[in-house]
N, C-alpha and C positions, 0 to 999 in steps of 0.2 A: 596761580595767577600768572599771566603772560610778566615775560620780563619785558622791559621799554625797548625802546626802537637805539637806543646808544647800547644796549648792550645787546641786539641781537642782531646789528646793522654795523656791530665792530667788530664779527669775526676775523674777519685778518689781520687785524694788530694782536687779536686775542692770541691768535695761531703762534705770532712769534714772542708773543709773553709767554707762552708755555712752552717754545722750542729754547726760549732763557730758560726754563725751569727744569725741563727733562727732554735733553737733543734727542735720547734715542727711540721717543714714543713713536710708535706704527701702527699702521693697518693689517686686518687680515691674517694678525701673528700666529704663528704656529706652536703645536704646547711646548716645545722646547727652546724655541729662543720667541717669546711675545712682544717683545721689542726692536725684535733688528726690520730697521725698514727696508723696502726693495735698494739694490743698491744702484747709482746715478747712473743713468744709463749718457754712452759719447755722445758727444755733440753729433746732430747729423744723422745718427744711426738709425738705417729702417726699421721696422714692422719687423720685418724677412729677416734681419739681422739680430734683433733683438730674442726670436723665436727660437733661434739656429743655437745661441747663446744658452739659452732656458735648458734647448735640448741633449746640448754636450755636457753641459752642471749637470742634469739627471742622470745621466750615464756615465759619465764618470763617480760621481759620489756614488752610485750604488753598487756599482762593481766593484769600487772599492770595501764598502762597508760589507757587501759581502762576501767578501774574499777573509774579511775581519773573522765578520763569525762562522766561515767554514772552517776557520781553524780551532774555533774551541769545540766544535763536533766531531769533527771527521775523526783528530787523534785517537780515542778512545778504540775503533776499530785496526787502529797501527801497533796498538800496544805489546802486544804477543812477538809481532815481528822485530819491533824493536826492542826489544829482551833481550831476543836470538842473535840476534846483529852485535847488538852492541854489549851485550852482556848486563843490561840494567836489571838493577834488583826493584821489587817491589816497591820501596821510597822513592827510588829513582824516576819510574814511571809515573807515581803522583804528580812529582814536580815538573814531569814535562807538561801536564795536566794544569797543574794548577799554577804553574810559574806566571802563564800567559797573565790567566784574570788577576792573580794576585799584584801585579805592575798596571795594571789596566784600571781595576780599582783603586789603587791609588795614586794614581796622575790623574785620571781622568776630569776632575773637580778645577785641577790646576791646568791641564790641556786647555777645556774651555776659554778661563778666565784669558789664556795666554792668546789663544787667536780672537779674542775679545778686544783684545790691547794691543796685538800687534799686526794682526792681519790673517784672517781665515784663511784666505788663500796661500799664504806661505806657511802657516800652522799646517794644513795638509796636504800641500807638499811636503813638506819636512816630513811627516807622519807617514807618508809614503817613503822617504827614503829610507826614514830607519823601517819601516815595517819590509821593505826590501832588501836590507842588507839584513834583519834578522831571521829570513824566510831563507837568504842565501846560507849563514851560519847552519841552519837548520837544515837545512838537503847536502850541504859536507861534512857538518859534525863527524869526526872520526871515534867520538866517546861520547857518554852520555854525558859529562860536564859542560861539553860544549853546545850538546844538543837545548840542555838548558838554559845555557849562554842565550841561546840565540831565542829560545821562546822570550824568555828575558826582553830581548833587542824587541822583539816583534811587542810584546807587549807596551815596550814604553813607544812606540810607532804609533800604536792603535791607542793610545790613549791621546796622541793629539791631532792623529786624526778623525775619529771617531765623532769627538762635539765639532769638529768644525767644517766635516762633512755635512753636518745637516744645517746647521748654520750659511754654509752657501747656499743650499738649495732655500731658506729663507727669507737670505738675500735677495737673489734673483728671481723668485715670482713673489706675486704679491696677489689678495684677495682670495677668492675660488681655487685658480690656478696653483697656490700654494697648497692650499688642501689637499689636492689633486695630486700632485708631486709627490708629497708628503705620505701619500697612501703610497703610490707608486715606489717609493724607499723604503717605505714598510714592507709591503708584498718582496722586495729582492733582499731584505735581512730574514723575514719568517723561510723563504724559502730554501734560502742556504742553511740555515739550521735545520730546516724539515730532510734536506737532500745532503747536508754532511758527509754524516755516518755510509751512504748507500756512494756514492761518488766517490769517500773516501775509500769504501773496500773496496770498489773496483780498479781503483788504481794500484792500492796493495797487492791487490793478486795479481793484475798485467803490469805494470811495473814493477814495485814495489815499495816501501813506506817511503823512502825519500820523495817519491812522485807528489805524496802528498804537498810538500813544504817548496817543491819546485813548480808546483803552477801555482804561487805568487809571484816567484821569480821572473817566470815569464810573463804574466799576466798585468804586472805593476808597472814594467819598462812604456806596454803602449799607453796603458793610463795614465803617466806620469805625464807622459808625450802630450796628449791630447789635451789635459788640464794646465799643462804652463802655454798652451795656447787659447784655450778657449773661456777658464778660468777668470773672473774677474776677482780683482780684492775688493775685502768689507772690514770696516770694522766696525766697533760700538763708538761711537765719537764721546760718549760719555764714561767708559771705562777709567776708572782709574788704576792706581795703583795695584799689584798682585801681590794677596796675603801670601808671604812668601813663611814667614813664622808659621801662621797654620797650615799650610800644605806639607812645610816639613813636620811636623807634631801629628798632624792625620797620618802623612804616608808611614812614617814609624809607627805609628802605634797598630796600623792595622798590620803592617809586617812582623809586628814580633805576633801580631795575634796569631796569623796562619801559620810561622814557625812554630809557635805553641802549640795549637793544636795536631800540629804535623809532626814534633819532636817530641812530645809529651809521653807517647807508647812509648818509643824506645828507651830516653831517660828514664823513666817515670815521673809518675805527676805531682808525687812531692818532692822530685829533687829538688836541691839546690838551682839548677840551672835553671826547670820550668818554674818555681814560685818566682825566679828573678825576672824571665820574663813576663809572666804576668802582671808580676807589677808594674814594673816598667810599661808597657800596653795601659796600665791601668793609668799611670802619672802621664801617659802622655797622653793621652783622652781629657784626661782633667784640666793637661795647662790649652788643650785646643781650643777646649769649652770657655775656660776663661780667656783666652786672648781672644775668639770670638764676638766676643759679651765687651770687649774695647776697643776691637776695631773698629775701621771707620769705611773700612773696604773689605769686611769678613766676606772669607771663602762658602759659610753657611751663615746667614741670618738669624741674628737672635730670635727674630719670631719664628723662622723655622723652628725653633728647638721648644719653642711656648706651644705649639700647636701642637694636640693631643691626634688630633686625625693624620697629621703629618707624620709624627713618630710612629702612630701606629700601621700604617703605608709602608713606611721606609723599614721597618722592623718584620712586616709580612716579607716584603722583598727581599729579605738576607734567607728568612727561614723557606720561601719558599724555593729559592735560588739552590738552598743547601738541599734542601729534600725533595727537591722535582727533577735536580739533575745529577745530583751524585750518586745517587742509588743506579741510574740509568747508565752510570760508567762502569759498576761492578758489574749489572746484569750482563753489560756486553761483553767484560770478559767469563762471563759463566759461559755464556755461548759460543765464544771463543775456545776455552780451556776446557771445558767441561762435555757440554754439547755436542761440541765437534764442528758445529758451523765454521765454513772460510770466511773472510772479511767481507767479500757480497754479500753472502746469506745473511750474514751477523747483522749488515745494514739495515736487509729486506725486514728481517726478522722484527726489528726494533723501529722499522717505519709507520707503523698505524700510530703510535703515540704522536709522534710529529704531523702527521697528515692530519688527525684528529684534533689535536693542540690549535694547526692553521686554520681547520676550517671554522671553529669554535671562535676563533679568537673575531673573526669579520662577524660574526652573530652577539656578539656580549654586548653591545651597546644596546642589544635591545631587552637583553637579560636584564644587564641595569637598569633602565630607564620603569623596567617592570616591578623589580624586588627594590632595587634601592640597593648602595655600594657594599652597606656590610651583609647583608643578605646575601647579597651575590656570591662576596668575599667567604664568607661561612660553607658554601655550596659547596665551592668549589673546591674549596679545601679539604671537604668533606669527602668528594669523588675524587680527589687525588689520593686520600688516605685508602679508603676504598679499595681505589687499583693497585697499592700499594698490597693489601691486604690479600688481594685474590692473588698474589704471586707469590705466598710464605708455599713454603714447603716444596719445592722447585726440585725435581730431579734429575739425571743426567738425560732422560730422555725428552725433557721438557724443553721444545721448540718453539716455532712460530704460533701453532696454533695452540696448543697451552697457554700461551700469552696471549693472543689476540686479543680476550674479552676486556685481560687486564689492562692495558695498552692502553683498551682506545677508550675507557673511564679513565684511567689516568690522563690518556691526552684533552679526553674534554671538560676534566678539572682544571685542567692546567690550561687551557684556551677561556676558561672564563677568568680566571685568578690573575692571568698575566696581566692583562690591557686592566681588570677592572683593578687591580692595586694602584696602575698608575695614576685612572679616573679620581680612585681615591686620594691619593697625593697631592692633586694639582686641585682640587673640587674644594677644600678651604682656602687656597693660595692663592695671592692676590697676582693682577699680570705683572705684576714689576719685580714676583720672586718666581714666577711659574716655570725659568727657564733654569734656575739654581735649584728650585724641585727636581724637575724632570733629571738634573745633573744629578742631585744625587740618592735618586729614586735607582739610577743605570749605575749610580757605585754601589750600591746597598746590594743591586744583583749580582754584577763581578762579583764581589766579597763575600754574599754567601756562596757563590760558586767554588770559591777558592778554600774557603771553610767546609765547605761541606764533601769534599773530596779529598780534603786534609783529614778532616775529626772520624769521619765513615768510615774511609779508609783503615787511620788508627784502628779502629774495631773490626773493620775487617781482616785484618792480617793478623791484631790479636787473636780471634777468634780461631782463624785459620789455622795458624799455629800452635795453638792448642789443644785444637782438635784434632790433627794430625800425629801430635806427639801423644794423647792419648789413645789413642787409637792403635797406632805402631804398639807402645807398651803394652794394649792390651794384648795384642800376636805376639808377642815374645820378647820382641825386641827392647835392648835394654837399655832402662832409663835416660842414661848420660845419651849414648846412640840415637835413641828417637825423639829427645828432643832437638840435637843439633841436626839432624833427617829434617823434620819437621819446619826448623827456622829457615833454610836453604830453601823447604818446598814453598815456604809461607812467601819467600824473597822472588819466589819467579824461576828461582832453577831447580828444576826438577833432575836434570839428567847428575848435578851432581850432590844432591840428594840420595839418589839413587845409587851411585856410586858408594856412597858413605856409608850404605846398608849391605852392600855385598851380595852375600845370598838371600836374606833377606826382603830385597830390593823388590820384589814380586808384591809383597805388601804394599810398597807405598800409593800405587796407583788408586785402591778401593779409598785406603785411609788421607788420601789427599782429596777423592772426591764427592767422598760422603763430606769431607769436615768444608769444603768449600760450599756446597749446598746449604750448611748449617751456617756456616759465617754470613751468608747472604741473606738467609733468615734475618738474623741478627740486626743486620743491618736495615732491612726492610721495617723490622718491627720500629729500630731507632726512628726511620724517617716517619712513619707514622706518630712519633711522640711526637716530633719537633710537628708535624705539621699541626695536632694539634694543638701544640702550644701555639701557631699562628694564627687559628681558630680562637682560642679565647682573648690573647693579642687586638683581634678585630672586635673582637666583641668588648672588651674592658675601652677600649683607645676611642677607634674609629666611630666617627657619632653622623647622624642623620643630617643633612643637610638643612641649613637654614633656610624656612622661609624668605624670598629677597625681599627687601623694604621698598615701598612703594617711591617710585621715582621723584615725587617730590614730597620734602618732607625739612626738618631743622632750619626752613628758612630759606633753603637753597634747593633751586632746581639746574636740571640737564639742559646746558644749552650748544653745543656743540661737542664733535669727537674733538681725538687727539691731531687732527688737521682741520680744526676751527670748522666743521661743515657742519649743519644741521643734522640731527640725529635722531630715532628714536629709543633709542639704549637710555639701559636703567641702571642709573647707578645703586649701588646693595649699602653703600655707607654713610650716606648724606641724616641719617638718620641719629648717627653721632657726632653730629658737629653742632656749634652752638656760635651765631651769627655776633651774638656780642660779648665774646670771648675777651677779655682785656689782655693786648698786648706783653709781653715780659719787658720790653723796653720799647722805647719811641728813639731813641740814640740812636740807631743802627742793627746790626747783625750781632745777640748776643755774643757769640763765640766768635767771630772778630775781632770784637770789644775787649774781650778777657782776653785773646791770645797776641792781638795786635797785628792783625790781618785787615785786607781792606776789602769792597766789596762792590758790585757792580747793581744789580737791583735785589729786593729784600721780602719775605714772603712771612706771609702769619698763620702756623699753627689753626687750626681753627678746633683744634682737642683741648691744648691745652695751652697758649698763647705764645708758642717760644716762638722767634724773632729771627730768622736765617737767610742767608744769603743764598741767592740761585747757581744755576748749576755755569753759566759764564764768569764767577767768582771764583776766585783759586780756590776757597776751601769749602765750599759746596755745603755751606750747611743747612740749606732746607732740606734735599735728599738724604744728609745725613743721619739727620733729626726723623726722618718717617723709616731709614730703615731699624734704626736701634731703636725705636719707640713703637712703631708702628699704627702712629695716628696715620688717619688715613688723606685727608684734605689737608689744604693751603688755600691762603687768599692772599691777593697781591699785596704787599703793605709800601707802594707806591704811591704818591699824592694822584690825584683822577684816577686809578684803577680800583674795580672791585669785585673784578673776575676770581674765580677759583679752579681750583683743578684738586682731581681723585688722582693719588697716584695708583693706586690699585684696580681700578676700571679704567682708568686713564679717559675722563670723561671733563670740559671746559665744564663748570656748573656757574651761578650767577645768583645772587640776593633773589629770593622770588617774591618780593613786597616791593621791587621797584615799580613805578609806574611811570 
């Protein structure tokens, strides 16, 4: 039924009823921040100016971000060299590895919310400076302590500038144009990960590994340049306060985890030390979860944690994180150590996977759109085990083309798996949480990143080392002898390994390279577990998408967007709201009332009748009420108003039996 002519002849009062209710709804949103509107363009300013503007925010944001992620690829082909240099052992070289994501993952959730609240633009500036003084620590490093110092540094850099690199580019376009952008930022982060590995050895072999970590150095001076000039600030006008309790309970708990996993082989894994951190990891997940579930400003959304498709998304994304990319930092030092390839070859070698991955990944929306997410999801994971599978049994002569076939089935599991985990993630999530998704859909991958290069590892240097020391004892050498031979070769130094055997020492080359091909095994076979544990994961969690509920329907239809304009958008939730829902109080703002707060205009539940204040109120309780509940509607509880708003479609709706 048409609504009357007062309610669809008052969109502009409606407009700023609803900017009282939620300042930061927009047009056009992007899946990572779906509320930040374009940001106000000067007074005055041309067309020409405005363009110029758009054009400097794409280019600096994405040479930035991918300067981010050539740093968690390229090192992997530095590794060998920096052994040599620096004298790092085996552990050591993990943590250069994993130090980065393991800081990255957990700020990252707290980066966001921070240039949310204070200002994008100085969040990534600042995210530039420390990612430039940690890229400088890192090309002086005189010891691997500091080398991991400075991944360290670089890590907490790129975790605030990272969300609020794409966040600008939100800001500043708007509709089409954002989309457009937005591919464009994708295409310069897929690509820097695809060209890593291969830019990074070639700088290895004509410079050498330092080169790696000094072209940020150089590269972040003009970009910083260009951004404190061309750069506008944004922020969320509705942000409030930062879960600072949960952000510190997350970032601990996930750091005793990657310690755990990373210290656990050498302690072992029921000492004393690793059961305490585990637990500990364990209480501090528990108190996140519950101060979560009372905040008022949670860092993750209680209904995040209700959604079964959500967990199972964000739970693909750890596992796939762990076992798409960590297995691919062992192979390249097989190739490295074993094989014989220089850090070029090594790159070249191991580029179909990423070239495969890229081009797969622009084709999977239409994979989805065909099978449906967890079909897809199953696929894919399925061609990643796959490639997985076709690379067991690797020997020293096993190169480019030995791997080829496995590669580029690995990369084109892993080009469906990527984008469509995300799909999955954001595809139950409402827009007023899809940007906390997205947030921590990219920490679930850090952190399997960072796990799965810890835990692997563990097994791979176990493995290594055992294999080596039996192997030495089966040639002669004795017991005590070849197992400490063995632990040195398992550590990265061979030469004094070798030393430690004497004559001997002619052994260790076969029995270091046979057991390294076997450890790799190993590890291949692991990633093949884990990924099918992400396989049944999709299949137990992740559920088929809801048919959407027809646009009008509980009483209430769609009568303008979230800038009061006529619209044809469907809202998916009007189907659970109930028009003559009784009030919880007619007083005022229940939780004003009870806390002794005061309030500006007053909004009604249309779930379940609670009674809250708007978002121009200090204590913002109708927002607060749909994120801890996740009723999805409001109606004005104003005398004359009888407008409502979705916060989840962010759609104006109105009584449909008006006449």
């Amino acid at each position: 039924m048409a609504a009357s002519g007062r309610v669809v002849g008052d969109l502009r009062a409606r407009r700023h009823g609803v900017a009282r209710l939620i300042p930061a709804a927009g047009l056009g949103a992007c899946p990572a921040h779906p509320d930040t509107p374009a940001a106000a363009r000067p007074a005055g300013e041309t067309t020409e100016g405005a363009r110029r503007c758009q054009r400097w925010t794409l280019a600096v944001v994405c040479l930035a971000s991918a300067l981010l992620l050539f740093n968690v690829t390229a090192p992997n082909v530095a590794l060998p060299a920096i052994a040599v240099d620096l004298s790092a052992g085996f552990s050591a070289q993990q943590w250069v590895l994993s130090a980065y994501a393991m800081v990255l993952a957990s700020l990252l959730l707290a980066g966001g919310a921070l240039g949310d609240r204070y200002g994008r633009r100085r969040l990534f500036l600042l995210g530039l400076a420390g990612f430039w003084v940690g890229s400088l620590l890192c090309t002086l490093a005189p010891t691997t302590e500091l080398l991991i110092v400075g991944r360290l540094v670089q890590g907490a850099g790129a975790a605030a500038l990272f969300p609020s690199g794409l966040a600008l580019i939100a800001a500043e376009f708007d509709g089409p144009a954002r989309a457009r952008a937005i591919g464009v930022w994708g295409a310069s982060v897929s690509g820097a990960i695809a060209l890593g590995p291969l830019l990074g050895g070639i700088l290895v072999e004509v410079v050498g590994w330092r080169a790696q970590f000094a072209l940020a150095v150089l590269l972040v001076l003009p970009t910083a340049a260009v951004g404190l000039r061309h750069l506008r600030e944004s922020r969320d006008s509705s942000s409030t306060r930062l879960d600072w309790l949960g952000a510190g309970l997350l970032t601990g708990a996930m750091v005793l985890l990657i310690v755990l996993v990373q210290r656990g082989n050498g302690v072992g894994w029921l000492s004393p030390v690793t059961l305490a951190m585990a637990g500990g990891a364990l209480v501090l997940f528990a108190l996140f979860t519950l101060v979560e579930f009372r905040s008022t400003a949670p860092l993750i959304a209680p209904a995040l944690m209700r959604n079964p498709t959500f967990l199972g998304a964000t739970l693909v994304a750890v596992v796939f994180a762990a076992a798409g990319f960590a297995p691919l930092v062992y192979l390249t030092l097989f190739l490295l150590r074993v094989h014989g390839s220089g850090p070029t070859l090594a790159g070249l070698e191991v580029a179909p996977f990423a070239v495969a991955s890229l081009v797969v990944s622009l084709l999977a929306a239409r994979v989805v759109a065909r099978l449906g997410v967890r079909i897809a999801l199953v696929g894919g994971l399925a061609l990643c085990g796959v490639g997985l599978a076709l690379m067991l049994d690797l020997g020293p002569d096993s190169g480019g083309l030995r791997l080829l076939p496995a590669l580029l089935v690995f990369g084109v599991g892993a080009g469906v798996v990527n984008p469509t985990m995300t799909v999955a993630a954001l595809s139950t999530v409402d827009a007023a949480h899809s940007g906390m998704a997205s947030g921590i859909n990219n920490t679930a991958r850090q952190l399997g990143i960072a796990v799965g290069i810890a835990g692997l590892g563990a097994v791979f240097e176990s493995r290594l080392a055992d294999g080596t020391g039996a192997r030495l004892a089966a040639g002669g050498v004795p017991g005590p002898q070849a197992t400490a031979a063995a632990e040195l070769a398992a550590s990265g130094d061979l030469d004094a390994a070798g030393r430690s055997l004497g004559q001997a020492a002619t052994a260790l080359l076969p029995a270091y390279t046979s057991s390294f091909t076997h450890a790799l095994t190993v590890v291949f076979l692991v990633g093949i577990a884990v990924i099918a544990l992400g396989a049944l994961v999709t299949v137990v969690l992740i559920r088929p998408a809801a048919e959407p509920v027809p646009a009008q329907t509980g009483g209430f239809t769609v009568v303008g967007d979230a800038d009061g304009r006529p619209t044809e958008a469907t809202c998916t939730h009007l189907g659970e709201v109930a028009a003559d829902v009784t009030p919880s109080t007619d007083r005022g703002c229940e939780d004003c009332l009870r806390d002794g707060g005061t309030w500006v205009h007053l909004r009604k539940c249309l779930h379940c009748g609670h009674v809250g204040c708007c978002d121009s109120s200090p204590g913002r309780h109708a927002s607060q009420h749909w994120h801890t509940s996740s009723h999805p509607l409001v109606q004005s509880f104003e005398p004359g108003e009888d407008w409502g708003w979705c916060y989840p479609d962010q759609l104006l709706v109105a009584p449909s039996t008006v006449t």
